[in-house]
C-alpha positions in Angstrom: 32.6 64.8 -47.0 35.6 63.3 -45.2 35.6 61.1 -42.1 37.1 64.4 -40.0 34.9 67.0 -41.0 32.1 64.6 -40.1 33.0 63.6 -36.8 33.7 67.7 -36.5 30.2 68.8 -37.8 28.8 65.8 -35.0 30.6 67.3 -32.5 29.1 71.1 -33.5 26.0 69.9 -33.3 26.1 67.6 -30.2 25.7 70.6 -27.9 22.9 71.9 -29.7 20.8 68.9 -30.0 21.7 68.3 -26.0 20.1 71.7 -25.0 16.8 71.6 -26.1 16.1 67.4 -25.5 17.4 68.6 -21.7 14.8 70.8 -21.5 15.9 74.8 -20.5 16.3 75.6 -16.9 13.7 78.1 -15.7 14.9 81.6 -15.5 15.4 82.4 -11.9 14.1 85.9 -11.7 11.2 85.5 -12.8 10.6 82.5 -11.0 11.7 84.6 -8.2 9.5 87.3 -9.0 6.6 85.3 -9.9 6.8 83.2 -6.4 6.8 86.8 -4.6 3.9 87.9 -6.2 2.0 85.1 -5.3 3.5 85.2 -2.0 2.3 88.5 -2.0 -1.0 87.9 -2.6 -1.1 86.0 0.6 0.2 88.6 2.8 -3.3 90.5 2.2 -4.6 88.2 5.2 -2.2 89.9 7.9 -4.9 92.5 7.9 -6.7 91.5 10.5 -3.1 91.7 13.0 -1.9 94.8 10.8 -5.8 96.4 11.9 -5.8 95.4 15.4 -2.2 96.7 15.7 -2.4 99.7 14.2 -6.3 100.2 15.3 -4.9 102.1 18.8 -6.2 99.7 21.3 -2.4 99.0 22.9 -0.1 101.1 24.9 3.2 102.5 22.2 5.5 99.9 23.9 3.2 97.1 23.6 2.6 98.0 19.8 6.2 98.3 19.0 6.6 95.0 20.8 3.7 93.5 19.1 5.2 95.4 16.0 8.6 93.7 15.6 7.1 90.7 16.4 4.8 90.7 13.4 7.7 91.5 11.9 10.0 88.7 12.5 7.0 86.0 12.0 6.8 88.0 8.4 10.6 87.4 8.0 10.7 83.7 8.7 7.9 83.1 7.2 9.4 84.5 3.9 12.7 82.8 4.3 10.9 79.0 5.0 8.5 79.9 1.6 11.4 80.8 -0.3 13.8 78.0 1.0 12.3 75.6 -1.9 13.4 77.6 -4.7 17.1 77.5 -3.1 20.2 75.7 -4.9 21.4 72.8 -2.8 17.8 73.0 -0.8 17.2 69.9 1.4 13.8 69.7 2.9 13.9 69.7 6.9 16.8 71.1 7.1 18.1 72.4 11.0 17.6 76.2 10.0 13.9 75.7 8.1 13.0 73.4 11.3 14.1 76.6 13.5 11.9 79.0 11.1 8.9 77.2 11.6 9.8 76.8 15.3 10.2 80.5 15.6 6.8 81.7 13.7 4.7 78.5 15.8 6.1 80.2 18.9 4.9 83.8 18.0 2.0 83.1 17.2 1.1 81.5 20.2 2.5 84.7 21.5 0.7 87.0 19.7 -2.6 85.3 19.9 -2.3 84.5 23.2 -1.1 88.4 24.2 -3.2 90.6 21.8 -6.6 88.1 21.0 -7.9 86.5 18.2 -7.6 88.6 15.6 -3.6 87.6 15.5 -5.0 83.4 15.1 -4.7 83.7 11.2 -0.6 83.4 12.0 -1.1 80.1 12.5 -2.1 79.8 8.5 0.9 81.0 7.6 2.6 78.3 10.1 0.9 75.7 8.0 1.5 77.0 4.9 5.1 76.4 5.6 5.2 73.0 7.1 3.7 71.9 3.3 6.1 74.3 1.8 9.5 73.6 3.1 9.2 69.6 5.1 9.4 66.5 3.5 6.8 65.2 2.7 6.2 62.5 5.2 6.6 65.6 8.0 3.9 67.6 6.2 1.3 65.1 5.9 1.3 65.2 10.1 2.7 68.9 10.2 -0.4 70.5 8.5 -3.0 68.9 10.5 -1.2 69.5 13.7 -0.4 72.8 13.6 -4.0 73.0 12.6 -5.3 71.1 15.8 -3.5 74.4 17.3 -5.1 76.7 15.9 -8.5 75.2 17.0 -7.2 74.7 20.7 -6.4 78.5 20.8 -9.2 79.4 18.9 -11.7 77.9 21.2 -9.8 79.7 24.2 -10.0 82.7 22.7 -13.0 82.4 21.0 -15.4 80.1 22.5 -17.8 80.0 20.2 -15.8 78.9 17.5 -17.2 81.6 14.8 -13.4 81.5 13.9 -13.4 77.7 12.8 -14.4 77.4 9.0 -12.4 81.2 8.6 -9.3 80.0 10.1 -9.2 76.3 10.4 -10.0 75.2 6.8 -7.6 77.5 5.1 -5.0 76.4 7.1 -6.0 72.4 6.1 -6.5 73.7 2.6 -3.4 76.0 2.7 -1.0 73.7 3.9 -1.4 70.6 1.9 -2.1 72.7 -1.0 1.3 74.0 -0.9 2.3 70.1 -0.1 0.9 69.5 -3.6 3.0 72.4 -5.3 6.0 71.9 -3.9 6.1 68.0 -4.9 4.9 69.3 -8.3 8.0 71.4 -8.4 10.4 68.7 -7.6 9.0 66.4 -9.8 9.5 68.7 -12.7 13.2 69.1 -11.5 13.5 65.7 -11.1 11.9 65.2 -14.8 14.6 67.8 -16.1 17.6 66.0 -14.8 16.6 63.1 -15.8 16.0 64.3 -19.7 19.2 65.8 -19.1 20.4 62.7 -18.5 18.8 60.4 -20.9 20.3 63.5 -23.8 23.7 62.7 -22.4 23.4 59.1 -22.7 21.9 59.1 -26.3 24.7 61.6 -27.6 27.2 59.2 -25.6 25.8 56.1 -27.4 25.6 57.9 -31.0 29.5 58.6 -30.3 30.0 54.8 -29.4 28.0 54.1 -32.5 29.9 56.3 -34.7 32.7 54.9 -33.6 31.9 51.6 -34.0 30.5 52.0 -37.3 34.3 53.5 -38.3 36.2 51.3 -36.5 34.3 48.4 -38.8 34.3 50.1 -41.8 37.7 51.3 -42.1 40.2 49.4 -39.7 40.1 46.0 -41.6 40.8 48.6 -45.3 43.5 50.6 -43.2 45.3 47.5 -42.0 45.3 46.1 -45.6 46.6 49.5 -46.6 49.3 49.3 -44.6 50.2 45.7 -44.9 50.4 46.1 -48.8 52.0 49.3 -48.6 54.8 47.5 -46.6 55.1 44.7 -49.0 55.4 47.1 -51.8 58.3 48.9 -49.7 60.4 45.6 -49.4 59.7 44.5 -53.2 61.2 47.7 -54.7 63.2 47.2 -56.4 64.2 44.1 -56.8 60.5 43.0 -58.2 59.1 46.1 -59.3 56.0 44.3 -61.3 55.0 42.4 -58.0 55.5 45.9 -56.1 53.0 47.7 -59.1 50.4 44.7 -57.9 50.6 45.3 -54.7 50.0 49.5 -55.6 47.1 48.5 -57.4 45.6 46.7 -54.9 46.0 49.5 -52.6 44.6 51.6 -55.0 41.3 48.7 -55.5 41.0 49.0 -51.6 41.4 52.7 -51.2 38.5 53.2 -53.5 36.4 50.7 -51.6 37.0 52.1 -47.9 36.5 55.7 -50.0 33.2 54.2 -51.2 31.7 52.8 -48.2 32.7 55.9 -46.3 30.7 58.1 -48.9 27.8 55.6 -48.0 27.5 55.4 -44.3 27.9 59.5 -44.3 25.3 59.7 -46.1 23.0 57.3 -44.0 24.0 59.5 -41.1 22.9 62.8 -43.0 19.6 61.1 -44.0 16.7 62.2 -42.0 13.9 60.0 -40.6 10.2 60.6 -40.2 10.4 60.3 -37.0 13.0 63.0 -36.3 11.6 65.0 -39.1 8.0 64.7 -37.3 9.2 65.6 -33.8 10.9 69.0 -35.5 7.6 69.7 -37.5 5.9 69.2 -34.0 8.4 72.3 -32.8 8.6 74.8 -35.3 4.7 74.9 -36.1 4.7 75.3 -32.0 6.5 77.9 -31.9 4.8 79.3 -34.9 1.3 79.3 -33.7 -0.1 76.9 -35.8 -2.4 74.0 -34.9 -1.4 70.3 -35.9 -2.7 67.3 -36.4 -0.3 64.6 -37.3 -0.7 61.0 -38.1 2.7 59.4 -38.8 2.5 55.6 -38.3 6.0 54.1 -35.9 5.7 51.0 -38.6 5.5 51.5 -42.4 6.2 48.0 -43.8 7.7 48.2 -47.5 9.2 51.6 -46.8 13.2 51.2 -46.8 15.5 54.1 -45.6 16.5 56.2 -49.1 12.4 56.4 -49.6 11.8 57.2 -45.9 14.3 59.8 -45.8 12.8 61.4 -49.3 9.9 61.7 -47.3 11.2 63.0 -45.1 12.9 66.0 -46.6 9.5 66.3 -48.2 7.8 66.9 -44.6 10.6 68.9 -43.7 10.3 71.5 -47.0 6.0 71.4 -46.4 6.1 72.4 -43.2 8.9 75.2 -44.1 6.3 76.9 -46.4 3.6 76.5 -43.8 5.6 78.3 -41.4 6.9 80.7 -43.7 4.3 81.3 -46.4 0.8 80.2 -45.7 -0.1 82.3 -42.8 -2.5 79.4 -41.8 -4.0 78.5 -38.2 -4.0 74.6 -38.9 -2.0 72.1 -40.2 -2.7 69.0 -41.6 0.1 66.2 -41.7 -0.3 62.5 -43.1 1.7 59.1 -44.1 -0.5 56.2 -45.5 0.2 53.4 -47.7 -1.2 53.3 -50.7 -0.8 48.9 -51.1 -2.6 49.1 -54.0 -0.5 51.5 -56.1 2.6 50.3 -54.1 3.0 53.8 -52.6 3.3 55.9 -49.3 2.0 58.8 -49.4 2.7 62.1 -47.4 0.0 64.7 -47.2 0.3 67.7 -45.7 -2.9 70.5 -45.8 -3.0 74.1 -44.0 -6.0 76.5 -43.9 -4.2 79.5 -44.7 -4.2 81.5 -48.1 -3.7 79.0 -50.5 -1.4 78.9 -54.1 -0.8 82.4 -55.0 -2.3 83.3 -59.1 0.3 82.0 -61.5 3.6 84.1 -62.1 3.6 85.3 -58.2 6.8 84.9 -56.8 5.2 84.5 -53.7 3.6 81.8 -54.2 4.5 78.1 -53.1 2.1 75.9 -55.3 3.4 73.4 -58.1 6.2 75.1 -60.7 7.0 78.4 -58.2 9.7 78.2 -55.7 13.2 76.4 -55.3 12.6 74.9 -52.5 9.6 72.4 -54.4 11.4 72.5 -57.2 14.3 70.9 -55.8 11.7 68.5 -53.9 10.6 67.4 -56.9 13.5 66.5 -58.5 14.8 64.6 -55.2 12.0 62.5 -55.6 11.9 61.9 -59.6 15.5 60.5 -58.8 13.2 58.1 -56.0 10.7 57.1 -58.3 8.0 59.2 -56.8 5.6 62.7 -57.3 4.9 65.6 -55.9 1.5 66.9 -56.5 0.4 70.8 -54.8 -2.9 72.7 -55.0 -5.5 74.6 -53.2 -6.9 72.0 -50.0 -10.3 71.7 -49.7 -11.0 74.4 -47.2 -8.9 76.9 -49.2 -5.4 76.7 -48.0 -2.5 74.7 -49.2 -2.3 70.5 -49.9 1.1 68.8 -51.0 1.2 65.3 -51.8 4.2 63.3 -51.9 4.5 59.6 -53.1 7.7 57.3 -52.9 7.3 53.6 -54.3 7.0 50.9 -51.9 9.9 48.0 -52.0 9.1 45.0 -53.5 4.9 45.9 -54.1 4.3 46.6 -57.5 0.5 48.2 -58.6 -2.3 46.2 -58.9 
């Protein structure tokens, strides 16, 4: 693979691995639609003003008075509630300030006009100081708003058989929506800034590319070119120092072509740790239960034998996904000091090896995909062992030799 296609296949794949370490964006209908609902839900508690309004106990102008006032409170309400889930949002804004001005000041109207069955408005005042003010204002908002609603509950209703109806939903209402709506921003918050470490790790890996170009091929290239220039001005007058000079551009071409060859393959090489986090993924998404034990150190274990195991984690947990139909997976690196080994083991609880001469079946002999495994880690030094797991399903065992421990 040359230099250019790499640096074209790293920049394919940037994007991609950028998305999903960002985290996706939620989708903003159904967050809509989902906030409604609940919204919804909380609506149920204008029945007591819908009853009394509708119950005939007004003249027809006072109820269409009283009417399209219920109405507007309903309207700001709505639009302070749903402010949060705004783009470009600030909490306290003038116009959210003026909301919660305007539903405070009808129900004091309301209540005040029409009796005690329109109090429960100021819930929903409540509700949206913790929704839609800054935190600091909430903390004080709430409670006075809910001081309020006991003053004009104890004029209206003397009493007080309104107090533990009215008053502690209100408490519990508004800092309750305090709670979600910091919840909420935190999770933005946690988004943009996963966003933002992704960015910076694909910015360093390009600086690190780079880097590890610049040093392996700009001292070869410069040496290319000098030689190539002395060969130029020796022809052809000394054509035998001129050949030298070609075949030590040859001698250094070969070299750069060499250590080229190596460090692409060192960035193709996967890692346990990459390798575990995708493992982590796909049996998510799969449905299946795991239970992983992959240790951050493994002393003796250098990168061609890590990245064996690697594609040997990555191939297992292919045929769990794909093959076993299993609930559970087992996956597990140890070191095996006295056989100077690691070991990978990975165990499911699904069907198990197929009978011998299925083409189904993913056990020792059956299947390119082991087969190839097998061979990539003969060429390490190492095994692969398969069979049916002790509760039924399907084992593999991998082992790669340790550097420099030799069996006991």
């Amino acid at each position: 693979m040359s230099v250019e296609a790499t640096l074209q296949r790293y920049e394919a794949l940037q994007p991609a691995a950028q998305g999903p370490a960002a985290g996706p964006a939620p989708d903003g209908r159904k967050q809509t639609l989902v906030r409604l609902l609940w919204i919804g839900v909380w609506l149920l508690y204008m029945a007591s003003p819908v009853g009394d309004l509708f119950g005939g106990n007004y003249s027809p102008v006072v109820s269409v008075l009283a009417g399209a006032g219920l109405a507007g409170f309903v309207a700001a309400y709505l639009a302070v509630v749903f402010a949060p889930s705004r783009a470009g949002f600030q909490p306290s804004q003038p116009w959210v300030r003026a909301g919660i001005g305007v539903q405070l000041a009808l129900s004091f109207a309301l209540s005040a006009g029409l009796g005690k069955d329109w109090l429960v408005l100021f819930v929903y005042v409540a509700v949206s100081c913790g929704a839609a003010l800054k935190p600091a204002r909430s903390r004080w908002a709430v409670p006075a708003v809910t001081v309020l609603l006991a003053g004009m509950g104890a004029w209206l209703d003397p009493p007080g058989e309104l107090y533990p109806s009215l008053v502690v939903p209100a408490l519990l209402g508004g800092f309750s929506m305090l709670g979600v709506t910091q919840l909420v921003r935190t999770m933005k918050e946690l988004r943009e800034a996963r966003r933002t470490v992704a960015e910076l790790a694909a910015t360093e890996e390009r600086l690190r590319l780079a880097r590890d170009l610049h040093d392996l091929l700009g001292h070869s290239l410069s040496l290319i070119a000098l030689k190539s220039e002395l060969a130029g001005r020796m022809l052809p007058a000394r054509p035998g120092e001129a050949a030298q000079q070609v075949a030590d551009i040859e001698k250094v071409s070969r070299q750069a072509l060499v250590d080229v060859r190596e460090a692409v393959t060192g960035y193709r090489r996967p890692t346990l740790a990459g390798e575990s986090a995708a493992v982590r993924a796909a049996l998510a998404g799969a449905g299946v239960g795991l239970r992983m034990h992959v240790p951050e150190l493994l002393p003796g274990l250098d990168r061609d034998a890590e990245g064996t195991l690697a594609w040997a984690l990555r191939e297992a947990a292919t045929n769990v996904v794909r093959h076993s139909g299993a609930t559970l997976c087992v996956c597990a690196v140890t070191l095996d000091q006295a056989a100077g080994q690691a070991v990978l083991t990975v165990s499911d609880d699904g069907r198990g090896p197929a009978p011998a001469g299925d083409g189904k079946s993913h056990g020792k002999g059956h299947g390119n995909g082991l087969t190839g495994l097998a061979e990539r880690l003969a060429l390490a030094g190492g095994t692969l062992t398969t069979g049916r797991a002790g509760d039924g399903g399907f084992t593999l065992r991998a082992t790669v030799p340790l550097t420099g421990l030799r069996p006991r």
